[in-house]
Backbone as CSV, one residue per row, in Angstrom:
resi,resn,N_x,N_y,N_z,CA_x,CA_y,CA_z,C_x,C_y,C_z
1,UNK,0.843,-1.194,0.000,0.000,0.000,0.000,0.883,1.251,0.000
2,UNK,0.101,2.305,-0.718,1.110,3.295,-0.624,0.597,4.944,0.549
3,UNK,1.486,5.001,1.071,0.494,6.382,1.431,0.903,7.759,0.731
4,UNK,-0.343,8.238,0.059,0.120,9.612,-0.288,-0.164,10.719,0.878
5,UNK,0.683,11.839,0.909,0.487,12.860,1.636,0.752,13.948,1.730
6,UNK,-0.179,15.486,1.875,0.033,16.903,1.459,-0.333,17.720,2.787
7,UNK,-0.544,19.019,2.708,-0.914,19.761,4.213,-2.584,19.344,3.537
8,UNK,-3.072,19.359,2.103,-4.075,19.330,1.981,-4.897,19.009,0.433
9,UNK,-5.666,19.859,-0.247,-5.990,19.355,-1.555,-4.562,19.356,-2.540
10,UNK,-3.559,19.611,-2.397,-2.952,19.890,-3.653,-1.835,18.200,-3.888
11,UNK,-2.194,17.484,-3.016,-1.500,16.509,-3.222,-2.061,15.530,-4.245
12,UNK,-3.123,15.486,-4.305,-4.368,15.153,-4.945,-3.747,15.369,-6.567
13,UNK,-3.400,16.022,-6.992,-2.748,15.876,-8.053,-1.481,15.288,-8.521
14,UNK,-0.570,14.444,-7.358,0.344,14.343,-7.188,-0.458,12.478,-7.333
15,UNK,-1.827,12.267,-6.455,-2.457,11.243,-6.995,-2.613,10.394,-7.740
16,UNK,-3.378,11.493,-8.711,-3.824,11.445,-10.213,-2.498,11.035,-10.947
17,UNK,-1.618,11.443,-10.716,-0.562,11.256,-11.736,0.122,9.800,-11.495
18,UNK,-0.196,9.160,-10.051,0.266,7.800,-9.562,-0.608,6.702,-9.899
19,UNK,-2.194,7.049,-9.774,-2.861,6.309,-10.602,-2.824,5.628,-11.862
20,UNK,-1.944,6.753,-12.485,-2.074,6.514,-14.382,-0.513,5.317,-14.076
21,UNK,0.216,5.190,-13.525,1.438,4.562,-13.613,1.241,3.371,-12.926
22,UNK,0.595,3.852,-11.663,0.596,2.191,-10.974,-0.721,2.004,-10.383
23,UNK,-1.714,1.498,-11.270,-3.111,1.343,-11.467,-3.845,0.370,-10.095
24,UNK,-2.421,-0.581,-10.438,-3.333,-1.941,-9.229,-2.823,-1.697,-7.866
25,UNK,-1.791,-0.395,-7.659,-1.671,-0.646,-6.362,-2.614,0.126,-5.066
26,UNK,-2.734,-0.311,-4.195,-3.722,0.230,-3.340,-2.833,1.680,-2.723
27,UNK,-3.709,2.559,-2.102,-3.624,3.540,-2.038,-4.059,4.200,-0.048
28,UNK,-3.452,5.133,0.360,-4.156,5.826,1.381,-3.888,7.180,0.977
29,UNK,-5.104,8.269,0.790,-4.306,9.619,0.873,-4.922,10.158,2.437
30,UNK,-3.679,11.121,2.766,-4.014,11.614,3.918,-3.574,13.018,3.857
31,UNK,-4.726,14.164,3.875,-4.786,15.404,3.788,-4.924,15.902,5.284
32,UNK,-3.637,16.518,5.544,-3.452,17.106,6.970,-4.566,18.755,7.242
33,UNK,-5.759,18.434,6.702,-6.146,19.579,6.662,-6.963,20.504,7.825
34,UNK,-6.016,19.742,8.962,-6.703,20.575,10.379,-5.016,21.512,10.413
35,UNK,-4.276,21.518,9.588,-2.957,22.392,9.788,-2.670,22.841,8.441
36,UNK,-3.338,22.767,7.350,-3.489,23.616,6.456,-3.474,25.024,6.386
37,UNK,-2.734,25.847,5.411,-1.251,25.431,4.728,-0.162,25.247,5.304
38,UNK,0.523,24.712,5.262,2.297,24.384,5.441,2.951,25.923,5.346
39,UNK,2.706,26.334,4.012,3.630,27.566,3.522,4.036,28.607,4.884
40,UNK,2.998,29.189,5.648,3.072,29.748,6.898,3.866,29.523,7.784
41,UNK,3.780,27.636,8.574,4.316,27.156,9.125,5.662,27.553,9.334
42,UNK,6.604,26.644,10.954,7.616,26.786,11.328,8.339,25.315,10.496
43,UNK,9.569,25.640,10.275,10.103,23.945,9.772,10.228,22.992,10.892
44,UNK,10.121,23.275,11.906,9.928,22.632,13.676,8.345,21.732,13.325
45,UNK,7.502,22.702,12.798,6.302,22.159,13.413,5.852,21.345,12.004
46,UNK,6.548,21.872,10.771,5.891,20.868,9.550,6.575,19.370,9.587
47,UNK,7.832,19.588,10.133,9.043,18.198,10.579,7.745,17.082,11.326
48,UNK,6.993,17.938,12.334,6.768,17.453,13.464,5.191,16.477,13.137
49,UNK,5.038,17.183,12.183,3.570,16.172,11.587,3.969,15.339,10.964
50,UNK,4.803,15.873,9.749,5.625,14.936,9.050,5.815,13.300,9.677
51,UNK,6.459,13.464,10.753,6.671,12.487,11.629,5.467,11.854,11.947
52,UNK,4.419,12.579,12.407,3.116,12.089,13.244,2.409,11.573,11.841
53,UNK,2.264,12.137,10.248,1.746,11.185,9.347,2.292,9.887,8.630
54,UNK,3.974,10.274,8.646,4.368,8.810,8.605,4.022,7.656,9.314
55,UNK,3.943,7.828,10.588,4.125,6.754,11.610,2.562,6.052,11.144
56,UNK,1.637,7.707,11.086,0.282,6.718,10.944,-0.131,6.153,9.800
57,UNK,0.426,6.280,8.776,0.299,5.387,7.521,0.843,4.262,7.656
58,UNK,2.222,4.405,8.213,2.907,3.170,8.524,1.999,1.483,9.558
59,UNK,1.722,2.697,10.068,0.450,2.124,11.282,-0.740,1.040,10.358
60,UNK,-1.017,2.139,9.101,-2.002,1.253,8.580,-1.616,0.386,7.811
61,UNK,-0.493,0.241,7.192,-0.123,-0.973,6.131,0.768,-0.668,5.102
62,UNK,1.068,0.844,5.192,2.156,1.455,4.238,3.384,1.601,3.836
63,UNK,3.711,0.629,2.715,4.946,0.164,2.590,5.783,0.774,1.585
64,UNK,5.336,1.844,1.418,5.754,2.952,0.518,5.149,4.524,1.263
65,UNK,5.752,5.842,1.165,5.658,6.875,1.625,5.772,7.649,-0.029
66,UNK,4.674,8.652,-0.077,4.743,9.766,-0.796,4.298,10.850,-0.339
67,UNK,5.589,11.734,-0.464,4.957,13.131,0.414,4.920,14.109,-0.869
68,UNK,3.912,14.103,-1.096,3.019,14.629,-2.412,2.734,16.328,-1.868
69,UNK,3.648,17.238,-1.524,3.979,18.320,-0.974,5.480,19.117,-0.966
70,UNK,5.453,19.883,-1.785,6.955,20.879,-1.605,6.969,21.200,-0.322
71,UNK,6.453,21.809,0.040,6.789,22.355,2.087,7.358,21.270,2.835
72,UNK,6.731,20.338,2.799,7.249,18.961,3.535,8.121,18.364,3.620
73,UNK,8.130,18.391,1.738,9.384,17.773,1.491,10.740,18.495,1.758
74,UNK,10.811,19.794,1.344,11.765,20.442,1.821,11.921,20.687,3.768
75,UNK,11.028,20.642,3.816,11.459,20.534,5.562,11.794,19.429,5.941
76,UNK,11.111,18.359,5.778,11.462,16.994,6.477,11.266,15.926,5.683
77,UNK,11.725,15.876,4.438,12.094,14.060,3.573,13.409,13.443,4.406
78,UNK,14.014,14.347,4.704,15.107,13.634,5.317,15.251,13.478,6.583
79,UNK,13.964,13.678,7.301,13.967,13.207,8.848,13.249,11.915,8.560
80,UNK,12.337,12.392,7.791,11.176,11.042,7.423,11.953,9.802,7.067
81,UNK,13.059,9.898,6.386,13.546,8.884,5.606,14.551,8.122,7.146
82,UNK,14.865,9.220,7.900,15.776,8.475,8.642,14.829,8.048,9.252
83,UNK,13.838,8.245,9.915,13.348,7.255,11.285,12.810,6.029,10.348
84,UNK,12.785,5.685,9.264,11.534,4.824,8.263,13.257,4.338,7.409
85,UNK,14.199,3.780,7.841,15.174,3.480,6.831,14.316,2.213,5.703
86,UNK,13.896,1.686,6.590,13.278,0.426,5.597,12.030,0.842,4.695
87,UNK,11.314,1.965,4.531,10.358,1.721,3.973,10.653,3.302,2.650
88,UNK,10.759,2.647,1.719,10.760,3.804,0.216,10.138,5.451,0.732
89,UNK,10.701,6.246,0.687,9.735,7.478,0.985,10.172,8.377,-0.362
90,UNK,9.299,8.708,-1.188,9.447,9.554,-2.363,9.119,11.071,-1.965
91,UNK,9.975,12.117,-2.015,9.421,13.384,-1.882,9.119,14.094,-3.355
92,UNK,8.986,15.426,-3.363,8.846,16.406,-4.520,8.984,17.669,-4.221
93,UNK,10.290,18.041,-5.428,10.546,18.899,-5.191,10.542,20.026,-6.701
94,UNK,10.706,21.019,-6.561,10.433,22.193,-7.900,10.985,22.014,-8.915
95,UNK,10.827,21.429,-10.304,11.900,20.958,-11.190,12.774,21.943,-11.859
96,UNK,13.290,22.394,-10.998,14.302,23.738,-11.434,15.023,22.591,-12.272
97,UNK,15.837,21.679,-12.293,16.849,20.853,-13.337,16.197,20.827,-14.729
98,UNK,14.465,20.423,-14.888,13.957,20.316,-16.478,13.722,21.819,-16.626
99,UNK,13.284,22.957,-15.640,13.431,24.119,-16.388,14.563,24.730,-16.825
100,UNK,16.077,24.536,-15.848,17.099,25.320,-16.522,17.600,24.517,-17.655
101,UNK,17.580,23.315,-17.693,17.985,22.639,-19.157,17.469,22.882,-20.235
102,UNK,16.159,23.087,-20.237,15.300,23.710,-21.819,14.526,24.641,-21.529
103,UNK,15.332,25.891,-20.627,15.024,27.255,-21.396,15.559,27.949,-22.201
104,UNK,15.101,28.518,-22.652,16.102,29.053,-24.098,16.572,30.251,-23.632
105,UNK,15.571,31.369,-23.407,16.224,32.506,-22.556,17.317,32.375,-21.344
106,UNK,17.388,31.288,-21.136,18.147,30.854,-19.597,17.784,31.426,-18.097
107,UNK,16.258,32.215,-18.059,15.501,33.108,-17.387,14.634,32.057,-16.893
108,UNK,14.390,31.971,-15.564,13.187,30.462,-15.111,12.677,31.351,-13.799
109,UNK,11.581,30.840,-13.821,11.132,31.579,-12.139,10.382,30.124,-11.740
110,UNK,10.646,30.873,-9.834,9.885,29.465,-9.315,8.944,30.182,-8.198
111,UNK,7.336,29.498,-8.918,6.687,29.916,-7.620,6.093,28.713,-6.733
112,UNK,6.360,29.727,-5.385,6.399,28.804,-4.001,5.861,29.539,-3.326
113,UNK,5.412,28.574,-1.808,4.618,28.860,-0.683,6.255,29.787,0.145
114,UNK,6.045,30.650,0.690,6.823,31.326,1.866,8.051,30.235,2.156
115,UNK,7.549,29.240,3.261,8.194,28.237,3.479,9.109,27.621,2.026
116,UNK,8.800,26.947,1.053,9.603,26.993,0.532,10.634,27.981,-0.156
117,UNK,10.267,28.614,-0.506,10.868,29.945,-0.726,12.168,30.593,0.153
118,UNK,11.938,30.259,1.032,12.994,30.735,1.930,13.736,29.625,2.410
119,UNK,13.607,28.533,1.929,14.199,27.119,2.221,15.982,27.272,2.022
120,UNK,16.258,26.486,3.117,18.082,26.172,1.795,18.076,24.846,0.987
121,UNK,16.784,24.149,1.156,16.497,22.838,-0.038,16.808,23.890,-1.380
122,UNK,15.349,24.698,-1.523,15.561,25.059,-2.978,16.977,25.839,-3.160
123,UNK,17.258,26.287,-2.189,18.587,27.429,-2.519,19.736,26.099,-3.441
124,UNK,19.578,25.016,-2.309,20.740,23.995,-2.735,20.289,23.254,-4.249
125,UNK,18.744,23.196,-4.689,18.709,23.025,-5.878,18.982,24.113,-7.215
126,UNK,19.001,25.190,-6.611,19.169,26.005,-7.457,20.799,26.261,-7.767
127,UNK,21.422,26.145,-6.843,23.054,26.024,-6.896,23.350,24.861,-7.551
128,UNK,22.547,23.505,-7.388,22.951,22.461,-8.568,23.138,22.248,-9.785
129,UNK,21.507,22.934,-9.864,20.914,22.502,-11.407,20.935,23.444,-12.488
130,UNK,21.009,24.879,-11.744,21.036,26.012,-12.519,22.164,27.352,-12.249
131,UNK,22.977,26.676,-11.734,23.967,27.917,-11.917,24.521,28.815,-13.508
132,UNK,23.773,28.549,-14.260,24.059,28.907,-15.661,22.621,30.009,-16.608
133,UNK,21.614,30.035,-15.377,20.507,30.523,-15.572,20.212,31.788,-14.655
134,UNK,19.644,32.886,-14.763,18.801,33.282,-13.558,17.377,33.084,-13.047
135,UNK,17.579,32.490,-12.141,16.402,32.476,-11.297,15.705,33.497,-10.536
136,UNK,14.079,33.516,-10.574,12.963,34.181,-9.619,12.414,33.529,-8.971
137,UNK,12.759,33.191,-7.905,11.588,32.461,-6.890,11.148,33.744,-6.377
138,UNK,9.886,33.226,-6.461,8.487,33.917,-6.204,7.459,33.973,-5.239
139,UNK,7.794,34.112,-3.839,6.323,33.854,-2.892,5.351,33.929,-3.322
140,UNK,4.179,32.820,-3.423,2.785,33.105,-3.543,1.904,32.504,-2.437
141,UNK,2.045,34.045,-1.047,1.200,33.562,-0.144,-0.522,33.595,-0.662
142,UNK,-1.123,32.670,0.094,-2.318,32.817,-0.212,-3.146,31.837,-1.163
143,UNK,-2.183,31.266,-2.249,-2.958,30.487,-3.203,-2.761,29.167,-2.937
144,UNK,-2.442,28.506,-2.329,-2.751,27.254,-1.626,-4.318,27.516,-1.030
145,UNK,-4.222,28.700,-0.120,-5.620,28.588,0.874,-6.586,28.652,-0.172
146,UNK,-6.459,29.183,-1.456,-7.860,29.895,-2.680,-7.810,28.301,-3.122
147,UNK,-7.239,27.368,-3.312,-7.231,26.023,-3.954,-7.751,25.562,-2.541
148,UNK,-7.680,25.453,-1.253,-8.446,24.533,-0.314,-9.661,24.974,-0.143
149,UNK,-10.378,26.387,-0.553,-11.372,26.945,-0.095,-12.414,26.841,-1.544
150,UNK,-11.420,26.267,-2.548,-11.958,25.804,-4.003,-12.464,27.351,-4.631
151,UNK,-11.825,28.098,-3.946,-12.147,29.875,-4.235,-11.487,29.914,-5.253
152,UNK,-11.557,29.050,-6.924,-10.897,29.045,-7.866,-10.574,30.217,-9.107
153,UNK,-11.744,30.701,-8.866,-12.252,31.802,-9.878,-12.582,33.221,-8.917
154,UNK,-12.168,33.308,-8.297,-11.561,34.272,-6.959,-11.466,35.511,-7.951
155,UNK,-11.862,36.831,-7.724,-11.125,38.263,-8.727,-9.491,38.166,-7.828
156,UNK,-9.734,38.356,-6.621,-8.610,38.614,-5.796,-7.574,37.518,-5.623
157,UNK,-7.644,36.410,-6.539,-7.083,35.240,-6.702,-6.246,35.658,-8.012
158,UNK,-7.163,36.178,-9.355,-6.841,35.917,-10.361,-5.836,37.168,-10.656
159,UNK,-6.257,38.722,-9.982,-5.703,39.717,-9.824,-3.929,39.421,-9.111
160,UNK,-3.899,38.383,-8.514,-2.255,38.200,-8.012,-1.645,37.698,-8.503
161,UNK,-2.569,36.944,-9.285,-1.530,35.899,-10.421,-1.049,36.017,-11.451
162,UNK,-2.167,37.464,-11.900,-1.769,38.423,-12.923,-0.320,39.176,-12.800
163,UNK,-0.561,39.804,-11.134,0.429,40.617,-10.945,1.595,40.649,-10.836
164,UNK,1.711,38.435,-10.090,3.038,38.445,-9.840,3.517,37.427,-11.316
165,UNK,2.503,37.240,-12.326,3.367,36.506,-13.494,3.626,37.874,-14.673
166,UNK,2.498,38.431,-14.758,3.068,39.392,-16.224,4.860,39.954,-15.864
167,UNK,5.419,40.747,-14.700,6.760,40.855,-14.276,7.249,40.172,-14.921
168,UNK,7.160,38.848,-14.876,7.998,37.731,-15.023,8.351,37.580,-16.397
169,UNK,6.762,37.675,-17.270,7.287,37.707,-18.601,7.472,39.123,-19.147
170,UNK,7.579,39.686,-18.739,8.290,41.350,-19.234,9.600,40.883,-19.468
171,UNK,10.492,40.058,-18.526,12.064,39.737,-18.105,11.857,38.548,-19.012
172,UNK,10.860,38.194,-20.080,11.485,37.343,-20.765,11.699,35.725,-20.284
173,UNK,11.268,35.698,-19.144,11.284,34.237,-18.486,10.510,33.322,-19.349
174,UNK,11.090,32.328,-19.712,9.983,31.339,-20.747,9.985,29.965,-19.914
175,UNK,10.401,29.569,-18.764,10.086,28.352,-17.583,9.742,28.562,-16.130
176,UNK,8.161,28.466,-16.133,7.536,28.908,-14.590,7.456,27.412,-13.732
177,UNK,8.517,27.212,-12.640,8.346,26.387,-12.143,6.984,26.212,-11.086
178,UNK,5.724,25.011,-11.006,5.288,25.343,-10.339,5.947,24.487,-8.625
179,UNK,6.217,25.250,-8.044,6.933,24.810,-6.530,6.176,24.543,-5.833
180,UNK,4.548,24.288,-5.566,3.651,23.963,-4.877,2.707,22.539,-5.591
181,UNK,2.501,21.981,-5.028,0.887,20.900,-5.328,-0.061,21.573,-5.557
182,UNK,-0.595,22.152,-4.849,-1.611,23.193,-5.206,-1.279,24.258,-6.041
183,UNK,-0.767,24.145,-6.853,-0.712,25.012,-8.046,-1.100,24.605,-9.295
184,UNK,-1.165,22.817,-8.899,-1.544,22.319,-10.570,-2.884,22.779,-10.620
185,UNK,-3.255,22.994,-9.669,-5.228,23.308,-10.101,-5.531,24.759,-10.496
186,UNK,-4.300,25.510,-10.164,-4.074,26.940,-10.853,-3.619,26.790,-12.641
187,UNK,-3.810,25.966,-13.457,-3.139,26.358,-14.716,-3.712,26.998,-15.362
188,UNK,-5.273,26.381,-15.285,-6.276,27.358,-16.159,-6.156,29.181,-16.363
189,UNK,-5.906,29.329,-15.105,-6.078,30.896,-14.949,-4.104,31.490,-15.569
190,UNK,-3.257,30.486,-15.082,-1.832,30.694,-15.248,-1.643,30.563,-16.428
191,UNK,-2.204,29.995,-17.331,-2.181,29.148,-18.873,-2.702,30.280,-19.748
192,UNK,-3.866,31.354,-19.194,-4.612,32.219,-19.979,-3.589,33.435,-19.481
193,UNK,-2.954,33.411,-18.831,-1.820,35.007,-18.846,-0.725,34.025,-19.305
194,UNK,-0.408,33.110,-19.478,1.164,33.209,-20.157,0.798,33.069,-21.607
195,UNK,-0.105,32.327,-21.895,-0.207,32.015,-23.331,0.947,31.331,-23.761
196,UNK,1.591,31.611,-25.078,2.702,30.902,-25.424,4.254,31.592,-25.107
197,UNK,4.349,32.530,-24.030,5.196,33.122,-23.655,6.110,32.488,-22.525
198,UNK,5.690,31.431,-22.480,6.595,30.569,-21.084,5.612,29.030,-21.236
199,UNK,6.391,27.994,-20.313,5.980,27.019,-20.192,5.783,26.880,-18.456
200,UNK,4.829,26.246,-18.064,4.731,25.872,-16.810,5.515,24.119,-16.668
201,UNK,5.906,24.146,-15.503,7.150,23.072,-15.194,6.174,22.537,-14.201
202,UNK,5.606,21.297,-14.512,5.312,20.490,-12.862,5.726,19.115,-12.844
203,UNK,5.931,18.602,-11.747,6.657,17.431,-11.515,5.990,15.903,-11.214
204,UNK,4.954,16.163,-10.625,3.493,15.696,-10.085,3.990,14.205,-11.699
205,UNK,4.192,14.106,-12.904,4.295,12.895,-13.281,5.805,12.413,-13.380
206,UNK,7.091,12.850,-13.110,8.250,12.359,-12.399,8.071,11.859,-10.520
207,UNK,7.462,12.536,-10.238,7.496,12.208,-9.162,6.654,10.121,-9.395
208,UNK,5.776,10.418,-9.760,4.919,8.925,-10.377,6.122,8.257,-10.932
209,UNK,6.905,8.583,-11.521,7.664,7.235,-12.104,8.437,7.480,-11.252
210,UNK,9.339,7.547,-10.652,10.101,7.448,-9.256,9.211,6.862,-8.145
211,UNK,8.191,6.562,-8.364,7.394,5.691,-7.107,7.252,4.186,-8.202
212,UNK,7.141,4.529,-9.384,6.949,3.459,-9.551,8.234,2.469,-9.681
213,UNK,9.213,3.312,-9.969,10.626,2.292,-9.903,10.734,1.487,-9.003
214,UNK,10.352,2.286,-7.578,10.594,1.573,-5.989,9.674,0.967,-5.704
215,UNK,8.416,0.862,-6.827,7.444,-0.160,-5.894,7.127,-1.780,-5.841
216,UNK,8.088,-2.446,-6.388,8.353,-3.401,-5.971,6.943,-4.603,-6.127
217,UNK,6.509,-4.891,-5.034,5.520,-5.964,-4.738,4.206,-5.181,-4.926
218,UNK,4.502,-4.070,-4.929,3.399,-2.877,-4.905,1.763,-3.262,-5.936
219,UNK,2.770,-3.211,-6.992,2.053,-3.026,-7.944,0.878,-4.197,-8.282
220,UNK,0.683,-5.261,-7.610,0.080,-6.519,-7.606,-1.124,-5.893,-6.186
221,UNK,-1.095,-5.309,-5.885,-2.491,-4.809,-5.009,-3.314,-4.635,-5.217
222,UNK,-4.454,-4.738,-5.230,-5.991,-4.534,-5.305,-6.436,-3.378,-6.072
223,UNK,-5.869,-2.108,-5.921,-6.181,-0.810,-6.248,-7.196,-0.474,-5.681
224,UNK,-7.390,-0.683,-4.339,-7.907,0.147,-3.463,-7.744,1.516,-3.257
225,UNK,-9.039,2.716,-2.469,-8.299,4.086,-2.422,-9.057,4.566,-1.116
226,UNK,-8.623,4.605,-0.467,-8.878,5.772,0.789,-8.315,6.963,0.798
227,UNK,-9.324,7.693,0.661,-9.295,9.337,1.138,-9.309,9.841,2.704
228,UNK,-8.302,10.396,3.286,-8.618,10.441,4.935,-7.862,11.928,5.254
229,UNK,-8.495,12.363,6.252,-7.868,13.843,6.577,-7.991,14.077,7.817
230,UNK,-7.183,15.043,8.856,-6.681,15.015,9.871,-8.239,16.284,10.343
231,UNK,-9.157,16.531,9.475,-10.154,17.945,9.837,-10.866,17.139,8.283
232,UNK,-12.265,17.480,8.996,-13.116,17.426,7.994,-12.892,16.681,6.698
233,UNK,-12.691,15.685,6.666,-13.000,14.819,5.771,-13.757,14.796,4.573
234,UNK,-15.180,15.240,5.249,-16.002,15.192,3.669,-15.605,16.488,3.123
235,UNK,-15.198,17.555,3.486,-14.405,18.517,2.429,-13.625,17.834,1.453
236,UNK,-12.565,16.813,1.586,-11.711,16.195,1.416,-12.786,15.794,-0.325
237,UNK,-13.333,14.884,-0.079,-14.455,13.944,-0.727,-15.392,15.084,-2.026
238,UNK,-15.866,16.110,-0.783,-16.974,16.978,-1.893,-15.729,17.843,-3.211
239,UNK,-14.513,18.029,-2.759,-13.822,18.544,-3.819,-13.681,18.155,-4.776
240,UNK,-13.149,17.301,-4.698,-13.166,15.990,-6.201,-13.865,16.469,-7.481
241,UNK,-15.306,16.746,-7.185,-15.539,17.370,-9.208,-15.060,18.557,-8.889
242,UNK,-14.841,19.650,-8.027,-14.836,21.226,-8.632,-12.965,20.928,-8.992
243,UNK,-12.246,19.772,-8.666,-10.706,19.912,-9.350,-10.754,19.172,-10.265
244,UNK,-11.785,18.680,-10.955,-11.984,17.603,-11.997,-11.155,16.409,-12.008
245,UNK,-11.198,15.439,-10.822,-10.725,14.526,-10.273,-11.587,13.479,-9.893
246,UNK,-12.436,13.044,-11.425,-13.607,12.380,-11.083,-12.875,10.722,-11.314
247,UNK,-11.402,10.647,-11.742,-10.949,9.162,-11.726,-10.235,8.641,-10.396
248,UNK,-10.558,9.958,-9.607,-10.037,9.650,-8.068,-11.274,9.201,-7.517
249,UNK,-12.248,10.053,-7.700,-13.911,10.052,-6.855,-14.264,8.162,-7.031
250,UNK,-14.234,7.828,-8.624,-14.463,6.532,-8.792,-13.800,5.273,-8.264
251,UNK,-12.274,5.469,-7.790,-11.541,4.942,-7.267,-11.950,4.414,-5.766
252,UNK,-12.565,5.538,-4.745,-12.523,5.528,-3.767,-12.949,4.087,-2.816
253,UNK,-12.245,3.516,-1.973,-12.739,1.754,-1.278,-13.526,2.418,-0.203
254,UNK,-13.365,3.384,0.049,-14.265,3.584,1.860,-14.093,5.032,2.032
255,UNK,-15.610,5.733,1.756,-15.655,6.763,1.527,-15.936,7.402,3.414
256,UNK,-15.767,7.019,4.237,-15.882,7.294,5.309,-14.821,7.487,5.882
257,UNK,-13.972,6.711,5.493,-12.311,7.478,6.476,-11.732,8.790,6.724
């Protein structure tokens, strides 16, 4: 079984993309959404759930870890991985490496929650993968919460996204990393201001084949799916059509968890 896991809806796309690769294996997602968003958070206290959702997936049968979350992962994949040596834990992180390799301008921006943003994860990916480019990482407080509140079509949503991408392509940037989970459900609105002036970068189907390399015995499971969340649950459940995630909704083994 695998467990997926985010502060909240945006992992959910990180899902979808594990579904299409490894169909038969069973599934738990667990949306921490009584501590929703992460981005805010201390790296003390996102470490500290981190810990408290491993253990409880582990608890239920989970022999694989996906932390289907940039905040997380940059705070704590590598605490997670040490207390859990035996069990696969896949994180995700901003694909600054496929944006600085095929941009042409050599101009990439990355938008992120606070927390990541101010990380030395991304600092240290950005010193890897792109020392030959300039980079914009970009705080975008706030749009995680407009994706959990399904406030999609928001004026005051669409007005920031305007504000903080047109900049970007003034400078010619043609690779927008997205650094959050909850950003894949932002393309629509991100897709109609860039047009063909940049590409959006998400990782959400690398991250899927890197689970599927490690999954081993995995893939012979039932394809079971539990949906479960640390606050309100059927929020969890009623989202599903407004992110058009109706091959998750059909999936579901026990709509009560």
């Amino acid at each position: 079984m695998i467990g997926v896991f985010d502060s909240g809806l945006g992992g959910l796309s990180v899902l979808a993309a594990l579904l299409k690769v490894l169909p038969k294996a069973d599934y738990v997602y667990y949306a921490d959404t009584a501590h929703v968003p992460y981005g805010n958070k201390s790296e003390a206290f996102i470490t500290q759930r981190v810990l408290a959702i491993g253990d409880l997936l582990i608890d239920q049968g989970c022999t694989m870890l996906v932390a289907a979350c940039n905040t997380a992962t940059t705070a704590a994949v590598h605490t997670l991985r040490a207390a859990h040596p035996a069990i696969p834990v896949v994180g995700i992180e901003p694909g600054i490496k496929p944006a600085a390799q095929s941009s042409l301008t050599r101009r990439i921006a990355v938008l992120a929650t606070e927390a990541t943003a101010r990380s030395q994860r991304l600092a240290g990916l950005i010193r890897e993968y792109a020392t030959d480019v300039e980079v914009r990482v970009v705080p975008c407080p706030g749009w995680a919460t407009y994706v959990e509140t399904l406030h999609l079509d928001d004026p005051a949503l669409q007005a920031d996204i305007r504000a903080r991408i047109e900049p970007l392509l003034d400078q010619e940037i043609d690779r927008i990393v997205l650094g959050c989970t909850h950003y894949s459900f932002l393309k629509p609105p991100l897709t109609e201001i860039i047009g063909d002036r940049a590409q959006l970068v998400d990782v959400a189907d690398a991250v899927a084949r890197q689970a599927l390399r490690l999954a081993g015995d995995i893939i012979q499971d039932s394809g079971r799916l539990r949906l479960c969340a640390s606050a309100n649950p059927e929020r969890l459940h009623a989202a599903l059509p407004h992110l058009h995630l109706d091959q998750i909704a059909k999936r579901i083994d026990d709509p009560a968890c």
